[in-house]
Structures are given as structure tokens and as C-alpha cells.
C-alpha positions in Angstrom: 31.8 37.9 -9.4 30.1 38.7 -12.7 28.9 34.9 -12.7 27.3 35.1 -8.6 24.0 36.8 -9.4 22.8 34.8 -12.5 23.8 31.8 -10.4 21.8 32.8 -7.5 18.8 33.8 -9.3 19.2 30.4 -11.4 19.2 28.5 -7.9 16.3 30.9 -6.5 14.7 30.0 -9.8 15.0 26.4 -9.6 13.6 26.4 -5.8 10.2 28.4 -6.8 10.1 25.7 -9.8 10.6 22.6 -7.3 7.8 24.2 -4.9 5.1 25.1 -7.4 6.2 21.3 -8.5 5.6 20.0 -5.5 1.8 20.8 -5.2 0.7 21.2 -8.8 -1.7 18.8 -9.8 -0.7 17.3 -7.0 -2.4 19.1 -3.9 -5.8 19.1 -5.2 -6.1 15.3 -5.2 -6.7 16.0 -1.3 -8.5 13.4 0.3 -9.7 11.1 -2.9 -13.0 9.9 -3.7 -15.2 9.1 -0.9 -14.5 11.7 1.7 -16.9 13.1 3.8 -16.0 15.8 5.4 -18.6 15.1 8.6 -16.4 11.7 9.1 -13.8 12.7 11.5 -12.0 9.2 11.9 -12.5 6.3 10.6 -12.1 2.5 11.7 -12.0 -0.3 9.5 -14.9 -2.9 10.4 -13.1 -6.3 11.4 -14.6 -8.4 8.2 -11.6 -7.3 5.6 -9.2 -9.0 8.8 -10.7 -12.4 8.8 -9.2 -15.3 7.5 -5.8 -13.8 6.2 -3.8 -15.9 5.3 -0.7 -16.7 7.4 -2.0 -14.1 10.0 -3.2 -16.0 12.9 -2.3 -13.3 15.4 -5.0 -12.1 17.4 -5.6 -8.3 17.5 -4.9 -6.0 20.5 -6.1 -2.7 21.5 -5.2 0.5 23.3 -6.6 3.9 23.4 -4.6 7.0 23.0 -6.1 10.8 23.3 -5.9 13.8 20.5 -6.9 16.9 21.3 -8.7 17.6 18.0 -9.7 14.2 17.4 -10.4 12.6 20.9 -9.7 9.1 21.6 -8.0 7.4 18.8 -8.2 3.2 19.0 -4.6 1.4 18.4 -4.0 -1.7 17.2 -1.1 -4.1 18.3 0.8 -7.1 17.7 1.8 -9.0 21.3 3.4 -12.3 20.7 5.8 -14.3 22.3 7.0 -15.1 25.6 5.5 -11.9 28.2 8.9 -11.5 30.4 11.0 -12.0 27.0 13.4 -8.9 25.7 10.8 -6.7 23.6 11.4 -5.9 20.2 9.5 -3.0 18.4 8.6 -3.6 15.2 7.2 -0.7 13.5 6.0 -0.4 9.7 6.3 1.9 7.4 3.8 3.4 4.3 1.4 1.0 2.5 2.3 -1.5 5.3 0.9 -2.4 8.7 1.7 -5.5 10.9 0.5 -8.0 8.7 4.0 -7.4 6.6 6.0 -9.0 9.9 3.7 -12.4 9.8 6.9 -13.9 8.5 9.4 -12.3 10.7 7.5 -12.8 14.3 7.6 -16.8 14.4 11.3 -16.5 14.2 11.7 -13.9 16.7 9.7 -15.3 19.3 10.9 -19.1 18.4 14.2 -17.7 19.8 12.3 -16.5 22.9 11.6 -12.9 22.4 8.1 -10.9 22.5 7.0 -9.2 20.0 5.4 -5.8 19.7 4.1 -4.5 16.3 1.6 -1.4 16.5 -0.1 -0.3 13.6 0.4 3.4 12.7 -2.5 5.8 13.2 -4.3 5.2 10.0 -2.9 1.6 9.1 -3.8 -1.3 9.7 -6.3 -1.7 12.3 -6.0 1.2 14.0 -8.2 4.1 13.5 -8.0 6.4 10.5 -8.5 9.9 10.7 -10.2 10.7 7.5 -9.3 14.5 7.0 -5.8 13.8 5.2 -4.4 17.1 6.1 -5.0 15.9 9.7 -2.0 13.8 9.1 1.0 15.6 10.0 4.9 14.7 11.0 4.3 16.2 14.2 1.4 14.5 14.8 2.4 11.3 13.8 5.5 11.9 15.6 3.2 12.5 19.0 0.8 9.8 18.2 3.7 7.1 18.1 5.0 8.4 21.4 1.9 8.0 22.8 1.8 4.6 21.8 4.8 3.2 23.0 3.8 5.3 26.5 0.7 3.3 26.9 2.2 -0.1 25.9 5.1 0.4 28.7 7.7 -0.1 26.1 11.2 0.4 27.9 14.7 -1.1 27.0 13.4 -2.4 23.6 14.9 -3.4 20.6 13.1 -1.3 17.7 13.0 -2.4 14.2 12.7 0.3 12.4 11.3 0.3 8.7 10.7 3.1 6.3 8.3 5.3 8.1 8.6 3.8 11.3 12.2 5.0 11.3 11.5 8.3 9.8 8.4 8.7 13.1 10.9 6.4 15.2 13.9 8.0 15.0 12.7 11.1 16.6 11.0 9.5 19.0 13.7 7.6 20.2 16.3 10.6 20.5 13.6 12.6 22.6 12.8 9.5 24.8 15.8 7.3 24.4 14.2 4.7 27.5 12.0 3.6 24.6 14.7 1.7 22.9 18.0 0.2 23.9 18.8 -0.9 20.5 18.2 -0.3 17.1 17.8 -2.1 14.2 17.2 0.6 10.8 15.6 -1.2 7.4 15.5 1.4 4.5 14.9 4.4 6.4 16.2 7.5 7.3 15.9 11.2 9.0 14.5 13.1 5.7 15.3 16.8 6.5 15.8 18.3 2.8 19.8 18.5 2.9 20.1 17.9 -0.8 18.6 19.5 -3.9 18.6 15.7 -5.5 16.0 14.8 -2.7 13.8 17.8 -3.4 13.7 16.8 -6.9 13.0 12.8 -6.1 10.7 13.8 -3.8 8.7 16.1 -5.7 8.4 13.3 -9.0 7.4 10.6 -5.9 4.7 13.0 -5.0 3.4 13.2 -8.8 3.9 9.5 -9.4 1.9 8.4 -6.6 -0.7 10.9 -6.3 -1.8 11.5 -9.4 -4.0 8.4 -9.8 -7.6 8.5 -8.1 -6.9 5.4 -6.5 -4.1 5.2 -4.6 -2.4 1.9 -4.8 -1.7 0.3 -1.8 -0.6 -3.3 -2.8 0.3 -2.2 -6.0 3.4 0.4 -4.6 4.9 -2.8 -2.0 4.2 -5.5 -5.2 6.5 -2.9 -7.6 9.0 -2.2 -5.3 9.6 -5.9 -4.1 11.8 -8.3 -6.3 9.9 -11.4 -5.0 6.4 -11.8 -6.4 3.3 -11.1 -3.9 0.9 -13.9 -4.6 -2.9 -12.6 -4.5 -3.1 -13.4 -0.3 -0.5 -11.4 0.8 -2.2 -8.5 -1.7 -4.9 -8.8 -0.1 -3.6 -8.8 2.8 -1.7 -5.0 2.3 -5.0 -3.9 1.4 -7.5 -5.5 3.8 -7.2 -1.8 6.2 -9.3 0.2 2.9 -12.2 -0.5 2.3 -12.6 2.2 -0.2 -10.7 5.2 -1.0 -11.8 7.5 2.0 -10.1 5.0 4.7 -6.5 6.4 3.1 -5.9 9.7 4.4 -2.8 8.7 6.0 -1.2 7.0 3.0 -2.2 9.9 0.6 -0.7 12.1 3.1 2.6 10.5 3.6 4.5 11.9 0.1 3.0 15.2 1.1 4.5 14.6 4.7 8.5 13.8 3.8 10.1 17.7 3.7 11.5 18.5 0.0 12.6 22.0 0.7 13.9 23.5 4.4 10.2 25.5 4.0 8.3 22.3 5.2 7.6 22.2 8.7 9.0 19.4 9.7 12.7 20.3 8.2 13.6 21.6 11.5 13.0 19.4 14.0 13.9 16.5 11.6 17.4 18.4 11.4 17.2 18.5 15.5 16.6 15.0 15.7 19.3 14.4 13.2 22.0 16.3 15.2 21.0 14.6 18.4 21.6 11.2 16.8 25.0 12.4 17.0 25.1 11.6 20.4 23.4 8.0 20.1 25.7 5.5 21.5 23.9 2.2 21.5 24.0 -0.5 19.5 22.5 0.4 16.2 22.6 -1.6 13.3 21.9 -1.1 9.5 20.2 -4.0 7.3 19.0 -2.9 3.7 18.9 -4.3 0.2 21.9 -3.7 -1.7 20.3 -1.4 -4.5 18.8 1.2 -1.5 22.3 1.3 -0.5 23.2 2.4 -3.8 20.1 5.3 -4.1 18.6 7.3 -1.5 19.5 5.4 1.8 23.0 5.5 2.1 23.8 3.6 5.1 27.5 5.6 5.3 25.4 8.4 6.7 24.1 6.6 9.1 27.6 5.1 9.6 29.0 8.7 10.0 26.2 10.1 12.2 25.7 7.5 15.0 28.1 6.5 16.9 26.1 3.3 18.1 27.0 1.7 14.7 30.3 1.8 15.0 31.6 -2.1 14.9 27.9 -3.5 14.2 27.0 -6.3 11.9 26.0 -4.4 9.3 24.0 -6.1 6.2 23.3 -5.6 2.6 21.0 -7.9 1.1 21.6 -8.4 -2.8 19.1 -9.4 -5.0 16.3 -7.4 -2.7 14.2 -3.9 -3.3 13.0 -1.2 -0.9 10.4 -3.8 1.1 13.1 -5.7 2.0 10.5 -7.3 4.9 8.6 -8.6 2.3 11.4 -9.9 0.3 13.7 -11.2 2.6 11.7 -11.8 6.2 12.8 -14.8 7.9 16.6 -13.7 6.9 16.3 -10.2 8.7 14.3 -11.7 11.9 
């Protein structure tokens, strides 16, 4: 017993340490250079879109409401035959459609339509500028409302990075949405592990700490194939300057490091729910994510939809798998 209370305090220790961490140096980079605080959203002016390369998908709009914010535009992807099986293909951080160019011909080539919304400040869609506006709730909500108004039902969503991490929660809360899931490096993040908390609080450092926040530059290091300069310029055609990236800034701030963070709980709700998700589910991921932070055995363990799937590591592959291996994992 004489060892419990200097082990407790040591762990209380180490918590206050990860949390002051978390937001030193860190916090006050807010909103970057540029912001003006009179600026509510933001939309990207359609010159940065034209003439990317291997992008000759026209755009698509819908409107969805905000009660702070009013009506906020989204941008979609709609390819493919119209009465074809939909599949979902939703992006993830310092991404937006333009990163499924390669994956769409093969998809609708074998006679399915394609769906790929930008997230609420990516892409084309509009950007609300205040970057504490962008929370996991709301994001959460804004991605519901999204696949309300595009009368997805019965889809197949592919789910990458962040659009699992909004996805995943929507689909347990409105499982009509999707009838089957395909998961690409992504996960429920609900601070279950003190090794996250630390990861997450160096990511938040790492990425944060420069005044420009590098959009093509974080899917270019964490890619094993090389981006040529079109498809960087195409990542970072949505921002225009540093103001249009409240949502990207936001994101490291977003993912909970410590069961404090708001959106611990109802991440761990969703993640108990998914206990309970019985249809077809499969996991595709570069081997070396399978070896870090995205363990597909959890995923494995959790849902029983996986169960007997044709599950996939890719070797020779890094964390944007869709940019590194796209025609493969269409």
C-alpha cells in the first residue's frame, strides 16, 4: 500500500502535465494570420478550382442551416450512373474530394454512383472562419445534415480518416444512412489510452506551431508515393490564404486526448453502440497504420459486421493510403 499514493499522485501528475501540454504554445496560434473576426464564413471564390488537373468533375451544391451561422453552402461530388448502388465517399483532414479523382472512374466504370461531399470548411464548401466554431459536435451535425439533404439511404460509405472519426457516429445514430462500410485509417478516438494522449498532444505541437499550416505539405509527408506539383496544388486550391483554414487548424484541437474533452463521451457512446453493428464492414489500411495507431483488431473485436470480411493491408503504403494506392482500393 505504501507504493498507491506516490503512484496516484505520479499519474495525477502526469495528466496535469499532458493537459497544460496540450494547449501550451499551442492554443494561442488560434485562428492564424489573416482572421478577421467580422468574417463569419468564408467561401472559396471558384478561380483556385479551375483547370485541376485530372478533376473534370463538375461541382454540386446544397444548402444546409446552422443556428449560429445560418445557411452553410455544401459541395458535392455526383458521378456515375443516377439509379446505381451509392457509395459515400467521405474525406478526411487536409483533403477534400479532389483526393478520390482516381478512385471514382473505377467505381462508377463498374456501374456505381458516386457521392463525395466536401466537409464543412474543405474543399468547396463553405468555411466558417472562427476556428473555435469548429467543433466534433458540430461537425458531427453538419455531416448528418448533409447526407439528409442528399437523400443518402442504403449506401456504401467509404470512410477515411476524419470522415470515419464524423462518420462513424453518424452512422450508429442513423444507421439507414449506410448499409455497408468500408473504414481507411480511421477510427472512434475517445482517449482510452495514455499513449494516445501523449501522440496526440506532440501532433498538436508538430502541426500547430508553424504560422502556416501546411496543407499539401502534411498528405505529401505522410504518403510513400511522391505528389507531383498538380495534385499539390490541387490539396491546396480550397485556401487561398491562411484565414480560409479554420477547420484544418481546428481538427488536432478537435480529436479528445484526455476523457476531459467534450467529445470523449459521446465518442465512447458511439463506440459501444458499434458493438451492435452487424453489417458488412470491412477494413483496408496500409500495413504500417496497422502496426501504430489504427489497429484494425479493434475494429475486428468491436464490430461484429467484420466478422468474415475481406480485410486488406496494403504494404509499401502510409496514412493517405487514397493517395497512395487509389485505383487498388476503388
Amino acid at each position: 500500500m505504501r507504493f498507491v499514493l506516490p503512484a496516484l499522485l505520479l499519474l495525477v501528475a502526469v495528466g496535469i502535465a499532458a493537459l497544460l501540454y496540450n494547449h501550451y504554445d499551442v492554443q494561442k496560434r488560434g485562428n492564424g494570420p489573416g482572421y478577421d473576426p467580422s468574417v463569419k464564413v468564408l467561401r472559396t471564390p471558384d478561380s483556385p478550382f479551375a483547370g485541376l488537373a485530372d478533376f473534370p468533375y463538375p461541382p454540386h451544391y446544397i444548402e444546409i442551416d446552422d443556428d449560429g451561422l445560418g445557411p452553410l453552402r455544401i459541395h458535392y461530388l455526383d458521378e456515375g450512373p443516377r439509379d446505381g448502388p451509392i457509395v459515400v465517399l467521405l474525406h478526411g483532414q487536409a483533403t477534400w474530394s479532389y483526393s478520390f479523382r482516381h478512385m471514382i472512374p473505377v467505381l462508377t466504370a463498374a456501374g456505381f454512383r458516386v457521392i463525395a461531399p466536401d466537409l464543412v470548411g474543405f474543399g468547396r464548401s463553405d468555411k466558417p472562419a472562427d476556428w473555435e466554431y469548429h467543433r466534433f459536435a458540430r461537425h458531427v451535425g453538419w455531416l448528418t445534415a448533409t447526407l439528409e439533404k442528399l437523400e443518402v439511404r442504403g449506401a456504401t460509405g467509404f470512410l477515411f480518416d476524419w470522415g470515419g472519426y464524423f462518420g462513424l457516429p453518424v452512422a450508429v445514430a442513423r444507421p439507414e444512412f449506410f448499409d455497408r462500410l468500408v473504414l481507411n485509417t480511421t477510427t472512434v478516438p475517445r482517449a482510452n489510452s495514455l499513449v494516445g494522449a501523449a501522440w496526440v498532444a506532440g501532433w498538436r505541437r508538430y502541426i500547430l506551431k508553424p504560422e502556416v499550416f501546411p496543407i499539401s505539405g502534411m498528405v505529401s509527408e505522410m504518403t510513400k508515393s511522391e505528389l507531383d506539383t498538380d495534385a499539390l496544388a490541387g490539396l491546396d486550391a480550397p485556401y487561398p490564404d491562411e484565414s480560409y483554414k479554420g477547420g484544418p487548424r481546428r481538427m488536432p484541437m478537435m480529436i479528445p486526448a484526455t476523457p476531459l474533452h467534450p467529445a470523449h463521451a459521446p465518442n465512447q457512446q458511439a463506440w459501444e453502440q458499434l458493438a451492435g453493428w452487424d453489417k458488412p464492414t470491412i477494413v483496408l489500411i496500409a500495413e504500417s497504420m496497422a502496426q501504430q495507431g489504427f489497429k484494425p483488431q479493434e475494429f475486428y473485436d468491436q464490430l461484429p459486421g467484420t466478422d468474415g470480411q475481406q480485410h486488406e493491408l496494403y504494404p509499401g503504403a502510409n496514412f493517405f493510403l487514397i493517395h497512395d494506392a487509389p485505383e487498388q482500393l476503388a
